[in-house]
C-alpha positions in Angstrom: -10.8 -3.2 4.7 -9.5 -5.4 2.0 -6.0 -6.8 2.3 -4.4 -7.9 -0.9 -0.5 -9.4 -1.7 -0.9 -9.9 -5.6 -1.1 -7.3 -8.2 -3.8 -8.9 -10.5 -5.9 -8.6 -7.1 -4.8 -5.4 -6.4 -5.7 -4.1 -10.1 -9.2 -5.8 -10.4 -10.1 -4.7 -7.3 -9.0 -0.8 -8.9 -10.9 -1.3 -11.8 -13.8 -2.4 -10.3 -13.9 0.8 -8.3 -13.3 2.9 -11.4 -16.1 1.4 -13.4 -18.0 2.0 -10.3 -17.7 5.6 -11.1 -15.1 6.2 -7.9 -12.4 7.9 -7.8 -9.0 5.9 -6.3 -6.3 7.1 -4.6 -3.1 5.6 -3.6 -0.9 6.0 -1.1 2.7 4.5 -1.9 4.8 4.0 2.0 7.1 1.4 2.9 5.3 0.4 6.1 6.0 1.9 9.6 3.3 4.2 9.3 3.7 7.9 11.0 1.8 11.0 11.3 2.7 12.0 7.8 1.6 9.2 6.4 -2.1 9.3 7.9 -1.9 13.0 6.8 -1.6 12.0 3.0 -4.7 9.3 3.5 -6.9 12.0 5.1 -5.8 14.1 2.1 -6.5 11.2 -0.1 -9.8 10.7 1.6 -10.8 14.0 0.8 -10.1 13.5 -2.8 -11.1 10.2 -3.3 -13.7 7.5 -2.5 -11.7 4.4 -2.5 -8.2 4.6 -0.9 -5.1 2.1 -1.8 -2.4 2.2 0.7 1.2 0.2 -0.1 3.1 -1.4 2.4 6.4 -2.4 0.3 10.1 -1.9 1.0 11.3 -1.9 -2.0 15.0 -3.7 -1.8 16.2 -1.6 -4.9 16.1 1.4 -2.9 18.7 0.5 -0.7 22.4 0.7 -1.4 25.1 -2.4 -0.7 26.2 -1.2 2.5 22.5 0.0 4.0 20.8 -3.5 5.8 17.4 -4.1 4.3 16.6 -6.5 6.9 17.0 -4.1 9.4 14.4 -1.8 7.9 11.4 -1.3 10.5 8.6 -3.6 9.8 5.4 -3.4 11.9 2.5 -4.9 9.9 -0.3 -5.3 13.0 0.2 -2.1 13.5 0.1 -0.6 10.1 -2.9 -2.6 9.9 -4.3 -0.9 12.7 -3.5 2.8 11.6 -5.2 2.0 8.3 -8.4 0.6 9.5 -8.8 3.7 12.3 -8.1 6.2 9.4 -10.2 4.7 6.9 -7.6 3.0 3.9 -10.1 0.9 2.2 -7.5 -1.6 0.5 -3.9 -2.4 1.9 -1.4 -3.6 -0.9 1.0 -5.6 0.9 3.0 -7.9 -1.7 6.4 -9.7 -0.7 9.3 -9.0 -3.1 8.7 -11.6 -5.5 5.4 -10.4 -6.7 6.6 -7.1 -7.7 9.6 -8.5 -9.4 8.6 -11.8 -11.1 9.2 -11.4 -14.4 5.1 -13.2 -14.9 3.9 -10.3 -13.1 2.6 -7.4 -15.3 
């Protein structure tokens, strides 16, 4: 299972698959993986030969008075979930790669 914190990474890697001929899936969370969440892989499994699973808690979704930091946040085990069910790339970037302004 790759792991990958950059978008160019992330994208090449994509491509790659595609001009391989595979289909890719993605799976969009923000971490603490559940029961529902595995259910969408194994969906995306089916439908799919390469799957892409985010891990990114996107600040912008929270309002003034909700406390980001205080967001669960449990890579290892994440990690874990993903590789027993199959995710063949985790996109984990920090904030500042999805909101640099360099990053397209």
């Amino acid at each position: 299972m790759i792991i990958s914190k950059h978008i160019d990474e992330t994208r090449k890697i994509s491509q790659t698959e595609k001009k391989n001929g595979k289909i890719v899936s993605v799976v969009p969370t923000m971490g603490c993986l559940h029961h529902g969440h595995v259910s969408l892989v194994k969906i995306a499994k089916e439908h799919s030969d390469f799957v892409i699973l985010t891990l990114f808690v996107n600040p912008t979704q929270f309002a003034p008075n909700e406390d980001l930091d205080k967001y669960p946040r449990d890579f290892d085990n994440d990690r874990k979930i993903c590789e027993k069910n199959g995710v063949d790339l985790i996109f984990a970037p920090e904030v500042s790669e999805i909101y640099n302004s360099d990053s397209s």
